[in-house]
C-alpha positions as CSV (number, residue, x, y, z in Angstrom):
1,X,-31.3,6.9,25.7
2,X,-30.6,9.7,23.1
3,X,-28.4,12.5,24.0
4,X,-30.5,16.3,23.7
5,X,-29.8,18.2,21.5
6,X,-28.9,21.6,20.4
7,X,-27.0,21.9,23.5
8,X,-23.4,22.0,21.9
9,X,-23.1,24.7,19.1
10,X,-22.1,22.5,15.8
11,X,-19.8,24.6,15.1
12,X,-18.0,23.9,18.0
13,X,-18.4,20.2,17.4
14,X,-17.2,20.8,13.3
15,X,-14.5,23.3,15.3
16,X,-13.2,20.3,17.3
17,X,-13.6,17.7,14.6
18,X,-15.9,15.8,16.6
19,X,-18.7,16.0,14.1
20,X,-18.8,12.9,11.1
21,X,-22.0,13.9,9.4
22,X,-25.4,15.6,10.5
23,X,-28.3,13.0,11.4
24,X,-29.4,10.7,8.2
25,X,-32.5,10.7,7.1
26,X,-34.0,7.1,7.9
27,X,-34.6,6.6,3.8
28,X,-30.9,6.8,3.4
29,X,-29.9,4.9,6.8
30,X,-29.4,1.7,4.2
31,X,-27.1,3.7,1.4
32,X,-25.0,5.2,4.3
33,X,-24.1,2.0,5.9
34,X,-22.7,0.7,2.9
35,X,-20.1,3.7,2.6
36,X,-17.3,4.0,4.9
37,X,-13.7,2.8,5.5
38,X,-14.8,-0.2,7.9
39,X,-17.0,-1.3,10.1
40,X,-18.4,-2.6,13.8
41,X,-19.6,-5.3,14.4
42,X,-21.3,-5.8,18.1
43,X,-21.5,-9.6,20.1
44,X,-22.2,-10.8,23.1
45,X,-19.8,-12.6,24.8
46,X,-19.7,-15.1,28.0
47,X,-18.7,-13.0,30.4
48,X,-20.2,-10.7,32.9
49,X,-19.2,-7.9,35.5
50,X,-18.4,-9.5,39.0
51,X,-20.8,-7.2,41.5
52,X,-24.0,-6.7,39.3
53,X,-23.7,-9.5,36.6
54,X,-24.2,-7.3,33.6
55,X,-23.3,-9.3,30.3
56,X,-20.5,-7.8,28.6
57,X,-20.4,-7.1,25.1
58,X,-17.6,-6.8,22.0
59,X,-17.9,-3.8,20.3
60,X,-15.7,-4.9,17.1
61,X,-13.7,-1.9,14.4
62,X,-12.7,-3.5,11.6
63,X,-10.8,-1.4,9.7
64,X,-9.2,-2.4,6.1
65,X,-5.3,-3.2,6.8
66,X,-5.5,-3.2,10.3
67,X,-5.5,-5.4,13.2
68,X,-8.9,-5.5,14.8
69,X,-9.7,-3.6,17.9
70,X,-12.4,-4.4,20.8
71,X,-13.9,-2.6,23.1
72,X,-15.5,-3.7,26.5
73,X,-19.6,-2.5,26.2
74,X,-22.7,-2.8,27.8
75,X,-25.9,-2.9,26.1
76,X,-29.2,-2.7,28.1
77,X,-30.2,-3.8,31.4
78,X,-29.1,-6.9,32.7
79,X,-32.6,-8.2,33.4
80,X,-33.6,-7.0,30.4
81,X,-31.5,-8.9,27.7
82,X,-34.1,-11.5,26.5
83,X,-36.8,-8.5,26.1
84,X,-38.2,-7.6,22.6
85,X,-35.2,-5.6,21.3
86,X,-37.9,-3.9,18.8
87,X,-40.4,-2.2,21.0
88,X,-39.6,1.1,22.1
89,X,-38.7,1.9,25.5
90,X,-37.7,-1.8,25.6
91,X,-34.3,-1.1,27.8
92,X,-33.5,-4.0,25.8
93,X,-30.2,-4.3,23.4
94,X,-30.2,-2.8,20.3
95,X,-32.3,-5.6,17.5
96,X,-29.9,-7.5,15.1
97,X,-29.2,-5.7,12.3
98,X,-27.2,-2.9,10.4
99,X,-27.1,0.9,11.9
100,X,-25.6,3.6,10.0
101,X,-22.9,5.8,12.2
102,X,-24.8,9.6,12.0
103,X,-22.9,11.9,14.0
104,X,-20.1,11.8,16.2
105,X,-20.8,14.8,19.2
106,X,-19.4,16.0,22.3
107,X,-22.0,15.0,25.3
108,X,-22.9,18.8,26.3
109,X,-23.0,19.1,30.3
110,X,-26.5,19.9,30.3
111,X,-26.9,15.9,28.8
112,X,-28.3,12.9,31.1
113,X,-25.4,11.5,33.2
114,X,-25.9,8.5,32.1
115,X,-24.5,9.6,28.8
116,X,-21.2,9.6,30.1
117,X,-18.8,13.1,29.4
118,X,-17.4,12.1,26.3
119,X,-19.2,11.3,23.2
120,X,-22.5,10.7,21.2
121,X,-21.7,8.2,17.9
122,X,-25.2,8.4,17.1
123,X,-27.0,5.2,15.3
124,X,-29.4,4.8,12.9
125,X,-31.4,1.2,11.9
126,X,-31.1,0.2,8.1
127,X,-34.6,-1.6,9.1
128,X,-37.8,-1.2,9.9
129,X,-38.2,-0.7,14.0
130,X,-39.7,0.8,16.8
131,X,-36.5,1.7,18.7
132,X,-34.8,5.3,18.0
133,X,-32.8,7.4,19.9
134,X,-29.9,4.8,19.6
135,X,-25.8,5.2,19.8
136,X,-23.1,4.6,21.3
137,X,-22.0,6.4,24.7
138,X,-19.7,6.0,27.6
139,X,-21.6,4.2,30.9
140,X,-20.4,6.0,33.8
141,X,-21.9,3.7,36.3
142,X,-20.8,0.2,34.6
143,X,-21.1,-2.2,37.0
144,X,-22.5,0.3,39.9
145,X,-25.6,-1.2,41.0
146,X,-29.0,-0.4,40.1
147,X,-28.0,2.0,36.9
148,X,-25.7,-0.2,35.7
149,X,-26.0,-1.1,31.8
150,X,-27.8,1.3,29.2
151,X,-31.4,1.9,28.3
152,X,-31.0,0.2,25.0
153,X,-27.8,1.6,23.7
154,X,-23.9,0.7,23.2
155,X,-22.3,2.0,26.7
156,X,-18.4,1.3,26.4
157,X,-17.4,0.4,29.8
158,X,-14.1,2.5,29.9
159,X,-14.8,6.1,29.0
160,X,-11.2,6.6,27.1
161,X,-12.2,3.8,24.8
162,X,-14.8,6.0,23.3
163,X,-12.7,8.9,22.6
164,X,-10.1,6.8,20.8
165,X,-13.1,5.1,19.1
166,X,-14.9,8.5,17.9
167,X,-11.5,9.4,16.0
168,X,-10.7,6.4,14.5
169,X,-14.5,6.4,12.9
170,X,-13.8,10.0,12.3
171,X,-10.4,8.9,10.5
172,X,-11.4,6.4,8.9
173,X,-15.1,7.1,7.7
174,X,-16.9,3.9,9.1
175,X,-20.3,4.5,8.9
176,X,-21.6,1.1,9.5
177,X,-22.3,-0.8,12.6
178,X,-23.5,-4.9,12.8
179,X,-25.3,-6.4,15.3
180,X,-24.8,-10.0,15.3
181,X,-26.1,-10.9,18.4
């Protein structure tokens, strides 16, 4: 699910620091994934929430010098994790590949609540797909029934993760995400 936009004056968001670059043109999605202090790197892993048995993911920062950080996150519906992760509207998780990091935004209040109240670290494939609209948000209803898990993008589980998250890719100047799995 992509955030709106044009709700949050970027000014504001450039005010705050909140803002890493503007959106990248899909041509240079591959040249801006190679620049950057570090990177992410998203896996699955083997476990799941207890009440709706979403699979929760690793988001990964690597960050040159540094001990590596994780962050709890998931991506898609639960029943839709084996779907084609390249067709559009999918609610599948994100394809395999490398994303370039595009923007880092406050969610406006006017956003879906799905988006969480935090941030938008938008995402942009290095390769050819169907899916856009991708990023990396906080999932307010993690493992809440029915609206549990994303429509096809990174939800971190815990809300404060993405705040610290969206200023150490601020900091640091990762633009590159990985998805291995």
């Amino acid at each position: 699910m992509k955030r709106s936009s044009g709700h949050v004056p970027l000014v504001l968001a450039w005010a705050l620091g909140l803002v890493l670059t503007g959106p990248a043109p899909s041509a240079q999605a591959a040249q801006a994934v190679a620049a950057g202090g570090g990177r992410m790197v998203l896996v699955r892993t083997d476990r799941q929430l207890p009440v709706t048995g979403d699979p929760i993911w690793e988001l990964q920062l690597l960050l040159p010098g540094q001990p590596p950080r994780a962050y709890e996150a998931l991506v898609g519906r639960v029943r839709r994790q084996e779907s084609d992760r390249h067709r559009l509207g999918s609610k599948a998780p994100l394809p395999r590949g490398r994303y370039a990091v595009t923007e880092i935004t406050p969610v406006a209040p006017t956003d879906d609540v799905e988006l969480g109240r935090f941030l938008w670290i938008g995402l942009e494939p290095a390769f050819p797909t169907a899916r856009r609209g991708l990023g990396i948000h906080h999932d307010p209803s993690a493992g809440r029934g029915r609206r549990s898990g994303t429509d096809g993008c990174i939800g971190l589980i815990h809300g404060n993760d993405l705040l610290v998250l969206g200023d150490l890719l601020r900091r640091s100047g990762t633009t590159e995400l990985v998805v291995k799995d």
